[in-house]
N, CA and C of each residue as an Amber inpcrd file, in Angstrom:
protein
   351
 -11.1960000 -83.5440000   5.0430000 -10.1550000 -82.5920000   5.4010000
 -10.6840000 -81.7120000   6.5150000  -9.5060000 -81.3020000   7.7330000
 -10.5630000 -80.3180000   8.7640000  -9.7960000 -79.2650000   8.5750000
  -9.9910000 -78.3610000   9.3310000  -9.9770000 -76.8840000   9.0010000
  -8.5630000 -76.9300000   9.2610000  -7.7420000 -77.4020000   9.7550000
  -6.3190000 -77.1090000  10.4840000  -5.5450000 -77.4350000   8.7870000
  -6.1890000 -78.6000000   8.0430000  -4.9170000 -78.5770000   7.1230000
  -5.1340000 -78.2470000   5.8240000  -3.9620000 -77.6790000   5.0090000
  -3.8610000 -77.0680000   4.1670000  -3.0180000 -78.2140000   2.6560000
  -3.6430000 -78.7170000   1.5970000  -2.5020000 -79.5260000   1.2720000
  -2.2060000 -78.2820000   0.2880000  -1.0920000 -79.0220000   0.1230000
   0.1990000 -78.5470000  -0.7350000  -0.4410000 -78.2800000  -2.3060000
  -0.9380000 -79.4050000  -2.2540000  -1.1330000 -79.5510000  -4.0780000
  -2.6040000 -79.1890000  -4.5630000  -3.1910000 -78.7650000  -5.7890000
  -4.5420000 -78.7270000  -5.2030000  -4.9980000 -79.7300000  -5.9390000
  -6.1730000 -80.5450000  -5.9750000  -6.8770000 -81.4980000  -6.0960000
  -6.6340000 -81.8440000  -8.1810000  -6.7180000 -82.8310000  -8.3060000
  -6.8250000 -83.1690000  -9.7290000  -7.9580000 -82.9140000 -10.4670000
  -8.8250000 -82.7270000  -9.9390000 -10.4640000 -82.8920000 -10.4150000
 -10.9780000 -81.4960000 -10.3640000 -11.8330000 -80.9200000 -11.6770000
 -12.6060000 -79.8800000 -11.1930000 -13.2320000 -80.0820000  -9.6920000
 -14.1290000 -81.6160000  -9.8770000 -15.1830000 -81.5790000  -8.9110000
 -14.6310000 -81.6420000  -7.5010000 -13.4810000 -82.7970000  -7.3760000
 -12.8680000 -82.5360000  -5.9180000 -12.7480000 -81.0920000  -5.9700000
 -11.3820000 -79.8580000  -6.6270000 -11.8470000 -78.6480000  -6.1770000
 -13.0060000 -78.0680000  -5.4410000 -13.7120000 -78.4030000  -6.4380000
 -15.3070000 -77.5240000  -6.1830000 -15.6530000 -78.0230000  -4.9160000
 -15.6300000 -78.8810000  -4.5870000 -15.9570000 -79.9790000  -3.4380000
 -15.3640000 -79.4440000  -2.3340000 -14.0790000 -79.2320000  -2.2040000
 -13.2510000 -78.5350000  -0.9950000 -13.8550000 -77.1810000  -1.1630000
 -13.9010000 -76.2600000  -2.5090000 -14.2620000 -74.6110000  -2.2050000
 -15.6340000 -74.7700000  -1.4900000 -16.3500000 -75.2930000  -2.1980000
 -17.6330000 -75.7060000  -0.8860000 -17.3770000 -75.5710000   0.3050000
 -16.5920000 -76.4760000   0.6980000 -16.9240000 -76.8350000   1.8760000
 -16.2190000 -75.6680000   3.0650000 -14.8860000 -75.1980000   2.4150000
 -14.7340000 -73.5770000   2.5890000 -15.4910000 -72.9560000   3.0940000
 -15.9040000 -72.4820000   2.1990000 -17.4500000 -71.1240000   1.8880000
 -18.1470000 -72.0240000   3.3290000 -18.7780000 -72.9600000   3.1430000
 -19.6790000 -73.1960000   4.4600000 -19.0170000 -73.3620000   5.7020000
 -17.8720000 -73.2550000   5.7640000 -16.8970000 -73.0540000   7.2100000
 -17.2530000 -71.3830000   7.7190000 -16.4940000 -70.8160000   6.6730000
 -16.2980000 -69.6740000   6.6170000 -17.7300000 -68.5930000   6.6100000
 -19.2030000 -69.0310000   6.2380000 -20.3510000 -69.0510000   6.4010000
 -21.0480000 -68.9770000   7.7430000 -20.5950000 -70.4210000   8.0570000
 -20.6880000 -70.8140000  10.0910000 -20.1930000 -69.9170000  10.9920000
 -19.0400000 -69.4980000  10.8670000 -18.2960000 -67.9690000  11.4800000
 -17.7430000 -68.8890000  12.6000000 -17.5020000 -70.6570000  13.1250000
 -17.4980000 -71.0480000  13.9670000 -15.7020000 -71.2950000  14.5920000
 -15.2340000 -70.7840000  13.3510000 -13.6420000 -70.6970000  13.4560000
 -13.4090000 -69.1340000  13.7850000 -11.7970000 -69.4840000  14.2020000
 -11.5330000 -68.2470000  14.4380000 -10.8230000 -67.1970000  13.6020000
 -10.4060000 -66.0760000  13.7410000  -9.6050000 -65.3590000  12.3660000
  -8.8340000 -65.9450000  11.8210000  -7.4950000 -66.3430000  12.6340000
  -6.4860000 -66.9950000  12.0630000  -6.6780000 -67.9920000  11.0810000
  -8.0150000 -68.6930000  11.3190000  -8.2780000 -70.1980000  10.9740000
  -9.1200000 -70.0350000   9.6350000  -9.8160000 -68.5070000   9.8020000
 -10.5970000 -68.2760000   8.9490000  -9.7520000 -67.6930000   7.6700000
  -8.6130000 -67.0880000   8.0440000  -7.5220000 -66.6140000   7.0550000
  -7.2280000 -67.6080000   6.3020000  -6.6820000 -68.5980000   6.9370000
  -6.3310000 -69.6490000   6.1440000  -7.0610000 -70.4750000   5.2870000
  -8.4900000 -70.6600000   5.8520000  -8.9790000 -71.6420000   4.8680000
  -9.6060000 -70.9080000   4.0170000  -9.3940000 -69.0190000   3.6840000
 -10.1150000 -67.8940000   2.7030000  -8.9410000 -68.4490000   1.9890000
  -7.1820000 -68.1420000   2.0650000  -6.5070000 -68.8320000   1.6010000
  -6.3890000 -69.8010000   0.4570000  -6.7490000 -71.1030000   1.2470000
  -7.1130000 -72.0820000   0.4440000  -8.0390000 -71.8370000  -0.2250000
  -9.4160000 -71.2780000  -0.0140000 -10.6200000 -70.9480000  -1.2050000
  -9.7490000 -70.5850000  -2.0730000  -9.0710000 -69.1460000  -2.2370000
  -8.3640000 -68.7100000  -3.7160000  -7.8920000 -69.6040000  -4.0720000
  -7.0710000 -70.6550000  -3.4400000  -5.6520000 -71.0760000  -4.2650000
  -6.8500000 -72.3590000  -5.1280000  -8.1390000 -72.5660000  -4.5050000
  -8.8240000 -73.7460000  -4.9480000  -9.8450000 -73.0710000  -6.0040000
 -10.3610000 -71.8760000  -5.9690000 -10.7690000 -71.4390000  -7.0830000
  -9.7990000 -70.4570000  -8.0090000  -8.8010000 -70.6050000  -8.0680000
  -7.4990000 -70.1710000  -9.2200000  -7.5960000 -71.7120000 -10.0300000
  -7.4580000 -72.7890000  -9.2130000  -7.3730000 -74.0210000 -10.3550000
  -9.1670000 -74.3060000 -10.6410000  -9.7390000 -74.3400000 -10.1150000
 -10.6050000 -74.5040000 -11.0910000 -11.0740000 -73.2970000 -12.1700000
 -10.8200000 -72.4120000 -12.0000000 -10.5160000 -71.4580000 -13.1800000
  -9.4860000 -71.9300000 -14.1880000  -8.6270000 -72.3790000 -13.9700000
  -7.6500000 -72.8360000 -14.4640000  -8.2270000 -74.3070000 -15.3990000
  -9.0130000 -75.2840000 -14.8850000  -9.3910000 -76.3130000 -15.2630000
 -10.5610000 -76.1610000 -16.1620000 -11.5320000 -74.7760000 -16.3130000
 -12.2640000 -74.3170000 -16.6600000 -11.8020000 -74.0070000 -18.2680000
 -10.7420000 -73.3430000 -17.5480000 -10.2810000 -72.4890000 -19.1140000
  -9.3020000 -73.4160000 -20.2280000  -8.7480000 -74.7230000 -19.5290000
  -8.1490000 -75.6610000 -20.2840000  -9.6800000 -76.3620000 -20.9260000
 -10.4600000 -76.7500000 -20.0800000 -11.4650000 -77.3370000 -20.6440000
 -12.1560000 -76.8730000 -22.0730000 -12.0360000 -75.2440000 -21.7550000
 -12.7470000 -74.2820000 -22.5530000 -12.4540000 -74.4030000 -24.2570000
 -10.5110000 -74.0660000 -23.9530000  -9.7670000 -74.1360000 -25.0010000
  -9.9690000 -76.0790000 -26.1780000 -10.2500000 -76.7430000 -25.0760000
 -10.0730000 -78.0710000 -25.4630000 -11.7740000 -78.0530000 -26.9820000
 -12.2610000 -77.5500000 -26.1800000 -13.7380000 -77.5190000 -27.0360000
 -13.5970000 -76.7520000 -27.8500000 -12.6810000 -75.7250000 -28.4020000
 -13.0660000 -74.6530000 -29.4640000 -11.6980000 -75.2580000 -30.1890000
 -10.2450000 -76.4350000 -30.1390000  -9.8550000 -77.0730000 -31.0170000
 -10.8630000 -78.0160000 -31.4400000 -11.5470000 -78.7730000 -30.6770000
 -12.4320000 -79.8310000 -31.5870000 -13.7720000 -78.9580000 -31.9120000
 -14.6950000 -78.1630000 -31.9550000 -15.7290000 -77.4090000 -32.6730000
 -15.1980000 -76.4540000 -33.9850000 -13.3090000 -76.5000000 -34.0590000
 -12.9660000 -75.4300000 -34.5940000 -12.8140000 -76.4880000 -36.5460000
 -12.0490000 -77.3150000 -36.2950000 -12.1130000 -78.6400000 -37.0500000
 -12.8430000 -77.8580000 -38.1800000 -12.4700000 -78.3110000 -39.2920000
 -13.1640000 -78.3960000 -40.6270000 -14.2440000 -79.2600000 -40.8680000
 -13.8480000 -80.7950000 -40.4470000 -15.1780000 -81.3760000 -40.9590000
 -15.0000000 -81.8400000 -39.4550000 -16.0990000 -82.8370000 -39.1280000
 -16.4500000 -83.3520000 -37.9200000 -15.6480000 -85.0630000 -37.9970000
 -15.8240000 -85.2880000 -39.1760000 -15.0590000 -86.8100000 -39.0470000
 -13.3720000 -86.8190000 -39.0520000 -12.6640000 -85.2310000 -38.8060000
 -11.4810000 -85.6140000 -39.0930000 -11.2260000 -84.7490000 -36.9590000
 -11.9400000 -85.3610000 -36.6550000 -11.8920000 -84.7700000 -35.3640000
 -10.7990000 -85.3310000 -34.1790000  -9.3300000 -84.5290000 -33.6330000
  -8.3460000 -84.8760000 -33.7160000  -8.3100000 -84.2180000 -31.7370000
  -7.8310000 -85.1800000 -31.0620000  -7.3780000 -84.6190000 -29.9060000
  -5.9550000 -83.8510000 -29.9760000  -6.0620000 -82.8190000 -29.7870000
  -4.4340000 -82.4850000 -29.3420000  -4.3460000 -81.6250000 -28.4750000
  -3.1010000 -81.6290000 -27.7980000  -2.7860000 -80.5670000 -26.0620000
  -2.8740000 -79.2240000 -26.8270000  -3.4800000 -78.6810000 -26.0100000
  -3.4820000 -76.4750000 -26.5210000  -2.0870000 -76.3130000 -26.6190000
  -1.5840000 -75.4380000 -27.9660000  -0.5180000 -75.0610000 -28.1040000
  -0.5620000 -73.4880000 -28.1120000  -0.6640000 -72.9560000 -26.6660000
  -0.4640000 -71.4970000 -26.4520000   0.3420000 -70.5680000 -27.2010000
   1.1620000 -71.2390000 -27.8730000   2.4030000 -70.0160000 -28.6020000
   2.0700000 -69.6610000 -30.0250000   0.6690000 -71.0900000 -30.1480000
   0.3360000 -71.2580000 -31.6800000   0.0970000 -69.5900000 -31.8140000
  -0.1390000 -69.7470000 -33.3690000  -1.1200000 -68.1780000 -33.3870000
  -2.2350000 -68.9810000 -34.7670000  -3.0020000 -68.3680000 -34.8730000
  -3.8830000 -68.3340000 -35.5300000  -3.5500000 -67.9180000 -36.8220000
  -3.8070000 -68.9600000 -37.9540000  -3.8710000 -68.5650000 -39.9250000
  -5.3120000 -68.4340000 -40.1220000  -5.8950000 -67.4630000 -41.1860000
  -6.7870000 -67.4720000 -41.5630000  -7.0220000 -68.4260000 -42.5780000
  -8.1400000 -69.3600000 -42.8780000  -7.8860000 -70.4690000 -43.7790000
  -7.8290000 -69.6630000 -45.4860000  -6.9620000 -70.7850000 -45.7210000
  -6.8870000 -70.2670000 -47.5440000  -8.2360000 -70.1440000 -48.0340000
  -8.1300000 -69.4180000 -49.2990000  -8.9150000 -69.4970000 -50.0620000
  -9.4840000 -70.2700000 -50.8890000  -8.3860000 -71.5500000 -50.9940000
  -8.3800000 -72.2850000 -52.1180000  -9.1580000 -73.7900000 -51.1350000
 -10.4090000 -74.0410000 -51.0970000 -11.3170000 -74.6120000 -50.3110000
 -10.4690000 -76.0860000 -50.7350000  -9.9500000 -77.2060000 -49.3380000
  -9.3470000 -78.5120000 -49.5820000 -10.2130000 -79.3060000 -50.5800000
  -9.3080000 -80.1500000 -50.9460000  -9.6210000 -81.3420000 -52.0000000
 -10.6800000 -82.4880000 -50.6860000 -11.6820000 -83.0130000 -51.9730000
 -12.6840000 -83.3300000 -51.3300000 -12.0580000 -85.0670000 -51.1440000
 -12.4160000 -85.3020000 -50.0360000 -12.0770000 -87.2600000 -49.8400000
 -13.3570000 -87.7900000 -50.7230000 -12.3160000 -89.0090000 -51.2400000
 -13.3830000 -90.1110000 -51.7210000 -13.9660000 -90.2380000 -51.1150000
 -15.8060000 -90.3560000 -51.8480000 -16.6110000 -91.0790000 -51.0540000
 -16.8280000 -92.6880000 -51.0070000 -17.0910000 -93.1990000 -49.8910000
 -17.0610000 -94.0690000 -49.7090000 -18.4040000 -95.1440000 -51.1810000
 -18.3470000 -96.2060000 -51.0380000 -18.8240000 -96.3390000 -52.4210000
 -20.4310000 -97.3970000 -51.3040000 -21.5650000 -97.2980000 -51.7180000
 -22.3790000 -97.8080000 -50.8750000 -22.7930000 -99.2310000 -51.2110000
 -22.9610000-100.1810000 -50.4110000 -23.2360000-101.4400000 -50.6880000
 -24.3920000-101.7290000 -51.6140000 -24.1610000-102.1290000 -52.6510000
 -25.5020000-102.4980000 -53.4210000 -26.3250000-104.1900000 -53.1790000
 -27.4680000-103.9280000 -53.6710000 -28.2860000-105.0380000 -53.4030000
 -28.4750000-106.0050000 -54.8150000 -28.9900000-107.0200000 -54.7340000
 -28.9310000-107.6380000 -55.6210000 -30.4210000-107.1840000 -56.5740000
 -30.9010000-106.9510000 -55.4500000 -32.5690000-106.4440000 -56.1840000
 -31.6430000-105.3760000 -57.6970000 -30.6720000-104.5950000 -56.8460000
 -30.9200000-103.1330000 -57.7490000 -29.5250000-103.7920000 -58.8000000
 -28.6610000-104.6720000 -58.6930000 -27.7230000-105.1010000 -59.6990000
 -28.8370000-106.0290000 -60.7630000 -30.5560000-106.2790000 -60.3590000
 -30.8820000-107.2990000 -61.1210000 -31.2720000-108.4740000 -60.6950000
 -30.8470000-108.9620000 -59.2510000 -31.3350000-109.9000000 -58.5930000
 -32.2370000-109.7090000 -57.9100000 -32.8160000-111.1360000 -57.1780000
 -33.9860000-110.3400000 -56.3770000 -33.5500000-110.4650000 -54.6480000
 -32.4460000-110.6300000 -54.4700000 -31.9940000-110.3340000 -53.1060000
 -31.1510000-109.5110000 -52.5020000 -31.5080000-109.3540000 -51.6020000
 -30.5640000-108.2300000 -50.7520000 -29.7190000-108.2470000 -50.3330000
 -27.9210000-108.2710000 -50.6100000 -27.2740000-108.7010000 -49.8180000
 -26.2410000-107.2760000 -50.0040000 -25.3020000-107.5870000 -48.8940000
 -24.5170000-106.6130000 -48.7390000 -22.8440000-106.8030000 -49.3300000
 -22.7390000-107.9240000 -49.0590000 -21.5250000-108.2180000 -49.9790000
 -21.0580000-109.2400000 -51.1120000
């Protein structure tokens, strides 16, 4: 991208962002543009570090639904629901899942081999 253009949309990627605010900052660093030019691509820096703030803080939220989870094996993707609000969990601690039942050997049923099924 050169200094003249501005896109519309900003990048999908933290890292593309970061990648263009870079390269910003070291325009704007060089001093080799002029005001006008330098306005614009300060411009674009905000509008490119607003979304990665933005991509930051979705990221953020995404990690404290899955660290927030009760157990670790019932670990569930879902989109942030901003309007949610927060329950404090009951008191009455959930019913525990069956445990799974472990393969026995023949040694320990009495035989002298090991098998799994």
């Amino acid at each position: 991208m050169t200094s003249d253009e501005t896109p519309t949309t900003p990048p999908s990627s933290f890292e593309q962002s970061l990648a263009q605010l870079e390269a910003i900052v070291g325009d704007l660093e060089e001093g080799r543009i002029g005001l006008e030019a330098s306005l614009q691509r300060f411009e674009e820096g905000v509008r490119l570090l607003r979304n990665c703030q933005s991509l930051l803080e979705t990221a953020e939220r995404r990690i404290e639904i899955l660290t927030s989870s009760p157990t670790a094996a019932t670990l569930e993707m879902a989109p942030f629901d901003a309007a949610a609000t927060f329950t404090e969990p009951s008191a009455t601690p959930p019913a525990a899942k069956p445990r799974r039942r472990s393969a026995k050997t023949d040694s320990e049923e009495g035989g002298g081999e090991s098998r799994l099924f």
